[in-house]
C-alpha positions as protocol buffer text, in pm:
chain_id: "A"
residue {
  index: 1
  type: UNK
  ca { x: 11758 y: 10326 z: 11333 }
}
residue {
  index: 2
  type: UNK
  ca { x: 11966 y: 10239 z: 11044 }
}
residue {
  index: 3
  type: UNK
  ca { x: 11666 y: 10286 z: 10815 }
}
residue {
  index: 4
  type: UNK
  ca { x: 11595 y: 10615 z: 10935 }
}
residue {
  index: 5
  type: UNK
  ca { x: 11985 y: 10671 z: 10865 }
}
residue {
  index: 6
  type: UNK
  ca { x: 11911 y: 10521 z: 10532 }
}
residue {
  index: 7
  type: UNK
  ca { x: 11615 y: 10731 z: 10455 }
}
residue {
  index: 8
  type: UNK
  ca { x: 11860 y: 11078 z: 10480 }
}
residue {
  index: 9
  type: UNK
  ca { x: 12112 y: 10970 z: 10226 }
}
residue {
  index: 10
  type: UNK
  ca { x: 11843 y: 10841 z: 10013 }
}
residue {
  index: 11
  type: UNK
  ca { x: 11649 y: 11205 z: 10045 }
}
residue {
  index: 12
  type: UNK
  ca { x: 11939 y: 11360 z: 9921 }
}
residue {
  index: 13
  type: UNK
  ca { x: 11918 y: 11187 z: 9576 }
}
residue {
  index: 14
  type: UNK
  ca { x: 11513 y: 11325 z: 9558 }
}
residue {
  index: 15
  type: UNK
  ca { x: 11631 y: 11698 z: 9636 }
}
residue {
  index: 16
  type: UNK
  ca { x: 11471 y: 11924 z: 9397 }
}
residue {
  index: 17
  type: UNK
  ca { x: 11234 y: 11718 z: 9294 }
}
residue {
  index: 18
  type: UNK
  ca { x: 10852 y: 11804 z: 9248 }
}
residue {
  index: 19
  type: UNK
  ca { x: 10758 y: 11456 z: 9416 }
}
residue {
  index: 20
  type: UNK
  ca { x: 11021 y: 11463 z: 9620 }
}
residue {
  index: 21
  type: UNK
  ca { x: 10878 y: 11575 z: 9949 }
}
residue {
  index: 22
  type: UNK
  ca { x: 10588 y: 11409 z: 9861 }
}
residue {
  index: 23
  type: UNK
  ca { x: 10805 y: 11073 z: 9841 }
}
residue {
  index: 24
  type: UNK
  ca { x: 11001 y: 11206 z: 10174 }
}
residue {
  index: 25
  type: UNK
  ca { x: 10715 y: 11265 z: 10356 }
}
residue {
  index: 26
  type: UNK
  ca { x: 10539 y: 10932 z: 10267 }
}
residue {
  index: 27
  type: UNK
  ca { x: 10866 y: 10736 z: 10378 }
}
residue {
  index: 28
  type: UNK
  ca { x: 10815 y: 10944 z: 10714 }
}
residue {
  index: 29
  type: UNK
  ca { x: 10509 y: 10829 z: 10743 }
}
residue {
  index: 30
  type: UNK
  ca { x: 10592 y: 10458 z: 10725 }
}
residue {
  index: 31
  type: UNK
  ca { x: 10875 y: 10490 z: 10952 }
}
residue {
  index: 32
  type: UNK
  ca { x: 10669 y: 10623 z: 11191 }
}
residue {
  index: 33
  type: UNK
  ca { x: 10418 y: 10323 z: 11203 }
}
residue {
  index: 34
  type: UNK
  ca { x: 10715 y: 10097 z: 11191 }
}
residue {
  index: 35
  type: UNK
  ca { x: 10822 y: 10249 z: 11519 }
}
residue {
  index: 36
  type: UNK
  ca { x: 10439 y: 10255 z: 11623 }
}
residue {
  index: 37
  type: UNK
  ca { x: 10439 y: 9885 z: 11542 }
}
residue {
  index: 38
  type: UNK
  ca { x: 10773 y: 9753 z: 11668 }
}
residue {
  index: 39
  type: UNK
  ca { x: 10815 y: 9568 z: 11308 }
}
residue {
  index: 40
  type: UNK
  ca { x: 10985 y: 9687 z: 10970 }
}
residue {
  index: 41
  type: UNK
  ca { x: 10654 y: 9504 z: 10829 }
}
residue {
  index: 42
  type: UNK
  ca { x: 10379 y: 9767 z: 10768 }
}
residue {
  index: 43
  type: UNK
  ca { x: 10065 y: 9690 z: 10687 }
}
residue {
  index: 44
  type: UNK
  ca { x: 9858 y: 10013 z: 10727 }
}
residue {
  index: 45
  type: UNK
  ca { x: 9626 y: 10054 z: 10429 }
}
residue {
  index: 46
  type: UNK
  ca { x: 9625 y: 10415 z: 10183 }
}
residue {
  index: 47
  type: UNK
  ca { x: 9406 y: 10547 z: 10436 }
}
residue {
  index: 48
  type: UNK
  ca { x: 9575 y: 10583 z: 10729 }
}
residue {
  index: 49
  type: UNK
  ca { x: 9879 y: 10666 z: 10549 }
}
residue {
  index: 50
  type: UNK
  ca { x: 9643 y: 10946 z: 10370 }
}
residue {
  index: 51
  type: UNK
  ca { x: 9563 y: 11073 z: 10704 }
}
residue {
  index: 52
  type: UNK
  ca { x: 9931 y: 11065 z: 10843 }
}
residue {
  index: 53
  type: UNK
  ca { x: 10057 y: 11268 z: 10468 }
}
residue {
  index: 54
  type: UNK
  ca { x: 9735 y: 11519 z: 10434 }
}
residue {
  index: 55
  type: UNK
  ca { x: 9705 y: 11370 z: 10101 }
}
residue {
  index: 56
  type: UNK
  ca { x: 9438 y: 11181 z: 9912 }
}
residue {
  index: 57
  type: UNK
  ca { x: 9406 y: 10784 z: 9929 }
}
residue {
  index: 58
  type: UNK
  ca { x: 9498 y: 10757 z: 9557 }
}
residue {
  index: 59
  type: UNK
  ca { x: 9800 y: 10983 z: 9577 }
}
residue {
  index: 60
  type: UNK
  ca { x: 9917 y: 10759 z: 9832 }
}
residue {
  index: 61
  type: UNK
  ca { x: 9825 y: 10417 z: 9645 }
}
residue {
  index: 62
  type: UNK
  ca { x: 10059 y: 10534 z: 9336 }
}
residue {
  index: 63
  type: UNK
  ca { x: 10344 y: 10666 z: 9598 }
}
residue {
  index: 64
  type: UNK
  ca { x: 10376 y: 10359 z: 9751 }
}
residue {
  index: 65
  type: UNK
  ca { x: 10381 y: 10205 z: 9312 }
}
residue {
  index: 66
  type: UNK
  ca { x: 10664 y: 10482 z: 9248 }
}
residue {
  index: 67
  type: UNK
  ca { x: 10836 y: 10378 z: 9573 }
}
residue {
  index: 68
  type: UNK
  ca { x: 10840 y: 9980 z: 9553 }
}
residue {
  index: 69
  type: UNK
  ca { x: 10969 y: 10022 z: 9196 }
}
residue {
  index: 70
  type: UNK
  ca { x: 11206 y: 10250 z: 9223 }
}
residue {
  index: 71
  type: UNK
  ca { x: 11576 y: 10149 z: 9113 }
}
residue {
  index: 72
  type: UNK
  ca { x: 11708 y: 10176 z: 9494 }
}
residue {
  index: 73
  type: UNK
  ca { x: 11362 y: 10138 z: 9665 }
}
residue {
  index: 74
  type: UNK
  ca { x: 11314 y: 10189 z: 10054 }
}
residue {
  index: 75
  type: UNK
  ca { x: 10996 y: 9943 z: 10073 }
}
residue {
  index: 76
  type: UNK
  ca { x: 10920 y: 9676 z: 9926 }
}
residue {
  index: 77
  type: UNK
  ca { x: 10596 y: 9530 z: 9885 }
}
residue {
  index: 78
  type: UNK
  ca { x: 10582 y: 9162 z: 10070 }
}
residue {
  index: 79
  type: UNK
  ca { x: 10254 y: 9088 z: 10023 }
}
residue {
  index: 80
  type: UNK
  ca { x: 9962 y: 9192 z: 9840 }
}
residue {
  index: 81
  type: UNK
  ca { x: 9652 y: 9286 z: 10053 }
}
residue {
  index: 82
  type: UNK
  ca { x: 9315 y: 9089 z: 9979 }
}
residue {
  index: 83
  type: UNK
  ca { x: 8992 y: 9149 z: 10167 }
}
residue {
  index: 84
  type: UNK
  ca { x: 9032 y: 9251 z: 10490 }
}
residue {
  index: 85
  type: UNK
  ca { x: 9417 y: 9302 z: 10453 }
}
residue {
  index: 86
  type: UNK
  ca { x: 9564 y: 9575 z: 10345 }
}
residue {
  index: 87
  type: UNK
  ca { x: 9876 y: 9561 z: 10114 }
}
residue {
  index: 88
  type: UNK
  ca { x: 10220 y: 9467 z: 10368 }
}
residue {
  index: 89
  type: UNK
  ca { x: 10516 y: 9651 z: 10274 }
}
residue {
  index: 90
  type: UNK
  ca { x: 10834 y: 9603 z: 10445 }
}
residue {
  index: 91
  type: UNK
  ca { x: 11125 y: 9903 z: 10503 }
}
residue {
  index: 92
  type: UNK
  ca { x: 11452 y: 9823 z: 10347 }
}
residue {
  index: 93
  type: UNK
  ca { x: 11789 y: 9956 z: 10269 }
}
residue {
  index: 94
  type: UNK
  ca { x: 11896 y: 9996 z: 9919 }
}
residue {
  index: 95
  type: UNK
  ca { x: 12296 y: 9862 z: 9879 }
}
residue {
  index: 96
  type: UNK
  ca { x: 12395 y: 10227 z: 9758 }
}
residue {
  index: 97
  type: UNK
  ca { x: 12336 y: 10374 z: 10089 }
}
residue {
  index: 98
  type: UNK
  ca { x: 12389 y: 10062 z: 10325 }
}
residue {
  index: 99
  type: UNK
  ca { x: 12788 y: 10134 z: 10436 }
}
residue {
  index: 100
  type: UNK
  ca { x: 12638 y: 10543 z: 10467 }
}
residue {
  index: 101
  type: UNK
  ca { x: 12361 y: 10464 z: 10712 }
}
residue {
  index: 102
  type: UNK
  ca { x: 12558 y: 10214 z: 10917 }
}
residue {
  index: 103
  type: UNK
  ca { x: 12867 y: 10460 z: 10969 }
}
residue {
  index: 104
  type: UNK
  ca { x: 12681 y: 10701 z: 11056 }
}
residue {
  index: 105
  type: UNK
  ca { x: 12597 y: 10789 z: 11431 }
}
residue {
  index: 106
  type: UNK
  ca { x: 12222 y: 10813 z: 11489 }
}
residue {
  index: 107
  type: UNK
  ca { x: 12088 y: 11090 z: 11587 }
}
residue {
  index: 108
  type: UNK
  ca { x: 11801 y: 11083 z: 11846 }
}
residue {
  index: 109
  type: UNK
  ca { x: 11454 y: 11227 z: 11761 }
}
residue {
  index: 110
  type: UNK
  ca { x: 11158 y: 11098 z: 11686 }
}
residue {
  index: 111
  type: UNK
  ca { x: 11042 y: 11048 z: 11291 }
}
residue {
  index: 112
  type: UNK
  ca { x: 10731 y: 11205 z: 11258 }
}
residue {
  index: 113
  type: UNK
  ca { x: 10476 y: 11190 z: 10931 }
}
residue {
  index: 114
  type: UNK
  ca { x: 10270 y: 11558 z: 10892 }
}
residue {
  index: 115
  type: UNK
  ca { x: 10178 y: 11675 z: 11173 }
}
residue {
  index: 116
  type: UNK
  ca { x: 9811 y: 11829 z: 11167 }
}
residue {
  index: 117
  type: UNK
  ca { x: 9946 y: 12215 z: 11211 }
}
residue {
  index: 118
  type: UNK
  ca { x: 10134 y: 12165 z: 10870 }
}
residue {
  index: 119
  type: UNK
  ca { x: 9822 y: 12065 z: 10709 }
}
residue {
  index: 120
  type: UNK
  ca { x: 9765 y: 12456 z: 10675 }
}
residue {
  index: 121
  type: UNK
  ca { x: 10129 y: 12583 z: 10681 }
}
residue {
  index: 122
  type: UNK
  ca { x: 10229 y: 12365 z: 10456 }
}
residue {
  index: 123
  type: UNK
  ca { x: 10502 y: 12042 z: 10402 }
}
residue {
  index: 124
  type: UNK
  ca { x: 10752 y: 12324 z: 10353 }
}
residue {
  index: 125
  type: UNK
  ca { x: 10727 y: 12444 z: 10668 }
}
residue {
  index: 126
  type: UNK
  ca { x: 10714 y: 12092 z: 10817 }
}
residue {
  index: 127
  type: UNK
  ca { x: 11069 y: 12001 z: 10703 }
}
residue {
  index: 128
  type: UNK
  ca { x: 11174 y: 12336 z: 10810 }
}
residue {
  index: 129
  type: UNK
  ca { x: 11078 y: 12292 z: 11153 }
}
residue {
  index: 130
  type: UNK
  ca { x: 11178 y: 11971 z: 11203 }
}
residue {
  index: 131
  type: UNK
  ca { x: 11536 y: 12055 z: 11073 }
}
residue {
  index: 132
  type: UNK
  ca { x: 11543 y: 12345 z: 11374 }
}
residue {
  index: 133
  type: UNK
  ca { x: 11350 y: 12066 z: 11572 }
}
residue {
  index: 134
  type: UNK
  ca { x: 11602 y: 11798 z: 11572 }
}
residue {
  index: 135
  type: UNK
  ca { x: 11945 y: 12047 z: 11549 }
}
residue {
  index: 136
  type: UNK
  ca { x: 12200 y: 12020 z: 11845 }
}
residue {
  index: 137
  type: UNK
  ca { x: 12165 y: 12404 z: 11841 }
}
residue {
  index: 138
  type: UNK
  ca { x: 12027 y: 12709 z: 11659 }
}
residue {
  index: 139
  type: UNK
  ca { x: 12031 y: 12727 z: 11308 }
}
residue {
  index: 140
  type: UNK
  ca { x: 12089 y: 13029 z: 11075 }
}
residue {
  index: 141
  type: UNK
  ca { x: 11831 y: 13023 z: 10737 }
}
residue {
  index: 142
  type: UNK
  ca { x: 12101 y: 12898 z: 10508 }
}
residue {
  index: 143
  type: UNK
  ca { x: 12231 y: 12592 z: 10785 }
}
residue {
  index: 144
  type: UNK
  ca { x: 11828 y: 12498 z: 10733 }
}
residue {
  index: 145
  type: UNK
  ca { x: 11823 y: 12509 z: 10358 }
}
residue {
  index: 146
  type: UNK
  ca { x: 12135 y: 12239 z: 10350 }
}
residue {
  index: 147
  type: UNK
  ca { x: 12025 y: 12025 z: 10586 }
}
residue {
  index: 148
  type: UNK
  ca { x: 11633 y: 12006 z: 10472 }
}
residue {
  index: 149
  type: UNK
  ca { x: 11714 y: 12010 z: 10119 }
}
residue {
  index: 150
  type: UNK
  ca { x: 11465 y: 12336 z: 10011 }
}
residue {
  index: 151
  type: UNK
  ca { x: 11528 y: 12603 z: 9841 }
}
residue {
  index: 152
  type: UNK
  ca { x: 11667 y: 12949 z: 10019 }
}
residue {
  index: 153
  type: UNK
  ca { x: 11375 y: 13112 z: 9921 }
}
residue {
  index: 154
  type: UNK
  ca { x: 11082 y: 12861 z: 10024 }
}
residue {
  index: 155
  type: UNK
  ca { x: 11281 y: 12836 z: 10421 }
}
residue {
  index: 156
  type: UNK
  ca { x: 11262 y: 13238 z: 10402 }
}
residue {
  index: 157
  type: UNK
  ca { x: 10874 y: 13209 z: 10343 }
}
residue {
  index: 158
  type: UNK
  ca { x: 10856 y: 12901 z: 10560 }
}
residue {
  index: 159
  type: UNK
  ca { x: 11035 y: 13073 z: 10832 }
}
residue {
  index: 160
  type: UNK
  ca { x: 10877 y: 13388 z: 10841 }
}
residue {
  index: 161
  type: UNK
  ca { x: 10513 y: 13208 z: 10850 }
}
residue {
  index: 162
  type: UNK
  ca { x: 10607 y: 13035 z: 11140 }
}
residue {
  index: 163
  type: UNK
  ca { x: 10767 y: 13296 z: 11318 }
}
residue {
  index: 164
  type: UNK
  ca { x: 10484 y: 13524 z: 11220 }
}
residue {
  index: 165
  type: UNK
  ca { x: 10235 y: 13219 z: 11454 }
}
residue {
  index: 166
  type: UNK
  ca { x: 10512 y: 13220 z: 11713 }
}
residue {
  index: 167
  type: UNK
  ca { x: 10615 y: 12909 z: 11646 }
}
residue {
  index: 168
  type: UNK
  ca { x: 11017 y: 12962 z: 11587 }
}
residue {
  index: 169
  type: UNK
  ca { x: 11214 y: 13261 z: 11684 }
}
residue {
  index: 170
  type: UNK
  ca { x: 11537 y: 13425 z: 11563 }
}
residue {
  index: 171
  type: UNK
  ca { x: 11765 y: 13556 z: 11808 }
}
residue {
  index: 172
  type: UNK
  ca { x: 12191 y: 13721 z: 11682 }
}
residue {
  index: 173
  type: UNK
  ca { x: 12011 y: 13528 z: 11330 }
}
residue {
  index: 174
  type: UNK
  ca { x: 11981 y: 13189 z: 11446 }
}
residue {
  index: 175
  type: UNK
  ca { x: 11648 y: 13036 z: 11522 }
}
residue {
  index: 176
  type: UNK
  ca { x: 11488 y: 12842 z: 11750 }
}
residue {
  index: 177
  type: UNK
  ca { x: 11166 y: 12659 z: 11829 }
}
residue {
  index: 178
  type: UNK
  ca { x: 10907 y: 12809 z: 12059 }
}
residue {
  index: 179
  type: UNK
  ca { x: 10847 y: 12531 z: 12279 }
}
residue {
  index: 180
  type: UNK
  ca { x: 10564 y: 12707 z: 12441 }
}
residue {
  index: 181
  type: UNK
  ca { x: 10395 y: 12727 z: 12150 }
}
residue {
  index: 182
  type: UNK
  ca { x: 10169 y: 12427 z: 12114 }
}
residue {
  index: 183
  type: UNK
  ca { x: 10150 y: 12255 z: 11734 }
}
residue {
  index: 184
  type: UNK
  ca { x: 9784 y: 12105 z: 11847 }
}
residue {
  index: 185
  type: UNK
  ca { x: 9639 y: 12429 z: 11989 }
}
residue {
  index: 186
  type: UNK
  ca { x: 9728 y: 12579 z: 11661 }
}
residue {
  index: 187
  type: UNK
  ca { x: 9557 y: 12301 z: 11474 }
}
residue {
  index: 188
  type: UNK
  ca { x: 9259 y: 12371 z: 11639 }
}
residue {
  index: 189
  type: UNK
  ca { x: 9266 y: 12696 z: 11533 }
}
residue {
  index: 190
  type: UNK
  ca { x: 9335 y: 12674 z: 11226 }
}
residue {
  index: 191
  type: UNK
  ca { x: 9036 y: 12400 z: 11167 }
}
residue {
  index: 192
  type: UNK
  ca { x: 9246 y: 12117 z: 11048 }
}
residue {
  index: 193
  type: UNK
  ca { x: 9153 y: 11918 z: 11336 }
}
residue {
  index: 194
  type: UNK
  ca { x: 8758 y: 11907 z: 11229 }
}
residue {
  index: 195
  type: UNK
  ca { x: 8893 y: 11836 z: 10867 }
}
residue {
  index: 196
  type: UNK
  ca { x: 9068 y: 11523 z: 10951 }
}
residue {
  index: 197
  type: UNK
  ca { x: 8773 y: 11424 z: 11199 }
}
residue {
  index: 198
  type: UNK
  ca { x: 8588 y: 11453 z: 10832 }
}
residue {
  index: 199
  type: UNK
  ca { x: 8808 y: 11271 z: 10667 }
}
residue {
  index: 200
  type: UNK
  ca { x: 8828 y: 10987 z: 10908 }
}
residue {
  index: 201
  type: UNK
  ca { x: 8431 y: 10974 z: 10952 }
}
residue {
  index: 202
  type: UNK
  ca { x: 8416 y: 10921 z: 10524 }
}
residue {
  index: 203
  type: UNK
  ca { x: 8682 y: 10660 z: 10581 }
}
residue {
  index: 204
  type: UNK
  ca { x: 8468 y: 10486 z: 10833 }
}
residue {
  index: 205
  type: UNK
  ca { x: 8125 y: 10499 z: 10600 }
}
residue {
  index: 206
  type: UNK
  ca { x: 8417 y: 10378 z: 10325 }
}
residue {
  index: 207
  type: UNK
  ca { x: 8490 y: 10092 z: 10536 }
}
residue {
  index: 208
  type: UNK
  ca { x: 8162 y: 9972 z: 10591 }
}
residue {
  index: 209
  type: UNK
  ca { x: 8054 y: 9957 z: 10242 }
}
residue {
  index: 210
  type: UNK
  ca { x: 8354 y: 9745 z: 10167 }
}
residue {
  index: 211
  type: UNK
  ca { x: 8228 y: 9508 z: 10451 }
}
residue {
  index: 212
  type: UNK
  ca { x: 7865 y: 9484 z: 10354 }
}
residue {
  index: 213
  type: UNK
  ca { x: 8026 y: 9400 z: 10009 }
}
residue {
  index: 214
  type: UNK
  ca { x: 8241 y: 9122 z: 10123 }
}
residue {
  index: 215
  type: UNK
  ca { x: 7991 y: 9002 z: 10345 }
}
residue {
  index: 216
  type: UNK
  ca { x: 7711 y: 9008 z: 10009 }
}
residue {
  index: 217
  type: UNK
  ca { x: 7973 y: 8792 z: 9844 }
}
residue {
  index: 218
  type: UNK
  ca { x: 8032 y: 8545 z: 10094 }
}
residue {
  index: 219
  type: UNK
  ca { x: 7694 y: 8527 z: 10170 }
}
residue {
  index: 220
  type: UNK
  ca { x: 7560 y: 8487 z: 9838 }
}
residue {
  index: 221
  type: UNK
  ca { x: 7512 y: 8132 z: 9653 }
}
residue {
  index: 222
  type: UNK
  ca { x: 7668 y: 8236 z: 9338 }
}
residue {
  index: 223
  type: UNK
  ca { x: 7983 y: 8462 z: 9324 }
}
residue {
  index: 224
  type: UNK
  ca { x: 7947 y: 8810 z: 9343 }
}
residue {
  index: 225
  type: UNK
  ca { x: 8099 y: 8924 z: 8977 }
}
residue {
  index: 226
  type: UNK
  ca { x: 8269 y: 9288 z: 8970 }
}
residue {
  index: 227
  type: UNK
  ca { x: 8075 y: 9455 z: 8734 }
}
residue {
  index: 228
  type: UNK
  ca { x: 8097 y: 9865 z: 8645 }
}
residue {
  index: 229
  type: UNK
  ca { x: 7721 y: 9860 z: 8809 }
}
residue {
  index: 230
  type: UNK
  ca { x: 7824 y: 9720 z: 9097 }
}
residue {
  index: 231
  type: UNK
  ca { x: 7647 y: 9886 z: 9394 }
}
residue {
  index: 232
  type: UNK
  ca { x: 7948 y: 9945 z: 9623 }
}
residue {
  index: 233
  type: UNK
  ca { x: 8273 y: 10043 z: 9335 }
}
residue {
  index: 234
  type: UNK
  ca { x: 8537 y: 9858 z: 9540 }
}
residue {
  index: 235
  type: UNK
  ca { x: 8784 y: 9857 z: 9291 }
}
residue {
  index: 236
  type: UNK
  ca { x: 8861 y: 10262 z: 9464 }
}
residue {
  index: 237
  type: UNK
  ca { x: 8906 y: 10165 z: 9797 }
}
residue {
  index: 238
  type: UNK
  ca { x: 9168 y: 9915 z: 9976 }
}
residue {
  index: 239
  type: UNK
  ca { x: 9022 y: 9689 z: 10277 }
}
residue {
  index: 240
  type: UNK
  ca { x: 9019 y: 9872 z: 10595 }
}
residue {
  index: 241
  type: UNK
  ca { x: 9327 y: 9814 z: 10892 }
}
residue {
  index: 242
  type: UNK
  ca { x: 9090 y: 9699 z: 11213 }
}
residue {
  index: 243
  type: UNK
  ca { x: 9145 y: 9312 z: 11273 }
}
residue {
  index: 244
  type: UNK
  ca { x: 8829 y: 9147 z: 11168 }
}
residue {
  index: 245
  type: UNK
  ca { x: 8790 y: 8810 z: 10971 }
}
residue {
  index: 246
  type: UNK
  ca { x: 8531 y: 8697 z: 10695 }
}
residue {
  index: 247
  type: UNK
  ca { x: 8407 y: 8424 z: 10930 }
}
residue {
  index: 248
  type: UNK
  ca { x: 8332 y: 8684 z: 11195 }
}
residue {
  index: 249
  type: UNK
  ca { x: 8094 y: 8901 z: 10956 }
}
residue {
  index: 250
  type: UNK
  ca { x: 7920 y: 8576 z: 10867 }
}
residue {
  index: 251
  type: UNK
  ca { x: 7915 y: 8451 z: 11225 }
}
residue {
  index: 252
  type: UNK
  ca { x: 7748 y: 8784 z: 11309 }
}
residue {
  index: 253
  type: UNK
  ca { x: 7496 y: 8802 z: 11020 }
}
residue {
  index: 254
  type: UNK
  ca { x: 7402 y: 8404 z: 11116 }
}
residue {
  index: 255
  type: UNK
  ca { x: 7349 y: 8473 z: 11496 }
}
């Protein structure tokens, strides 16, 4: 919880930024699977953090670069991933805003990474309607702007694309979510569901060429050299996240 408190002050310092909400959501994104996995230890590979941010596997390999070597970094890479691991990263608090995220009250809500709807409406609108999302009450446009850290005029646009999907409404000025409005119907709608079903399925084929390749090598009575004519280029793609073990590939392949 403190992280999460953490992860607001440190937002703050990335406002008006080009990568920032890039950065902001990626940190979302690895807050969530904390939470998901009970441990500040995360150990999801690019790709599932690609599918949680709507971005592209290599965007989030040099993010998660940037964001380990930042001067006050919020991860921290523990370990780096080899074969079948993936690279483990592990949340932190920067000293600069320790005594801020510990005196301040947490507020309850879950941290969510981009939700599929926002792969269309954008990560604008995301932070938009999670800042009306997790208010104690209804917000006027400029109450959003503070508190999400975007510009006047991107909420205006944000807001009126939402509103114009029923998503949010305004009511004396202030707005509110549409809770009968569901984010996955719209999804659907919209396609985005089918394009991360995509996206997964080349992940998969992605996954088992990595496999055959590390099975080829262990397999093989001389080492496997990486080579630029390599059949499977491995040096693009990180190991994939299910739990599997050399010495169950080359149980499988002996049986």
């Amino acid at each position: 919880m403190t992280w999460q408190n953490a992860l607001r002050a440190y937002e703050e310092s990335v406002i008006g930024s080009r990568s920032g909400l890039g950065y902001r959501m990626l940190l979302r994104a690895m807050g969530e699977a904390a939470h998901k996995r009970g441990s500040r230890f995360i150990e999801f590979g690019v790709r599932s953090l690609a599918v949680a941010t709507g971005t592209h596997e290599t965007t989030v390999a040099r993010q998660l670069r940037e964001l380990s070597r930042a001067e006050s970094p919020m991860i921290r890479l523990a370990a780096e991933g080899r074969e079948l691991r993936a690279d483990l990263y592990e949340l932190v608090i920067p000293d600069e805003y320790r005594s801020r995220a510990e005196a301040k009250a947490w507020r309850p809500g879950k941290i969510h990474a981009l939700r599929p709807v926002f792969r269309e409406l954008g990560v604008v609108s995301a932070f938009v309607y999670e800042a009306i999302e997790r208010a104690d009450g209804e917000l006027i446009s400029a109450d959003i702007a503070r508190i999400s850290g975007l510009s006047p005029k991107a909420v205006t646009q944000a807001l009126e694309l939402m509103a114009a999907w029923n998503m949010i409404s305004r009511a004396a000025g202030r707005w509110q979510i549409v809770k009968e409005t569901s984010l996955r119907t719209l999804a659907e709608y919209f396609g985005v569901l089918e394009t991360i079903g995509r996206q997964m399925q080349r992940y998969r084929s992605e996954r088992v060429q990595w496999l055959q390749w590390l099975l080829k090598r262990a397999l093989a009575s001389e080492p496997v050299l990486a080579g630029p004519d390599d059949d499977y280029p491995y040096w693009q793609y990180g190991p994939p996240e299910e739990e599997q073990t050399i010495g169950a590939l080359l149980y499988a392949e002996a049986s």
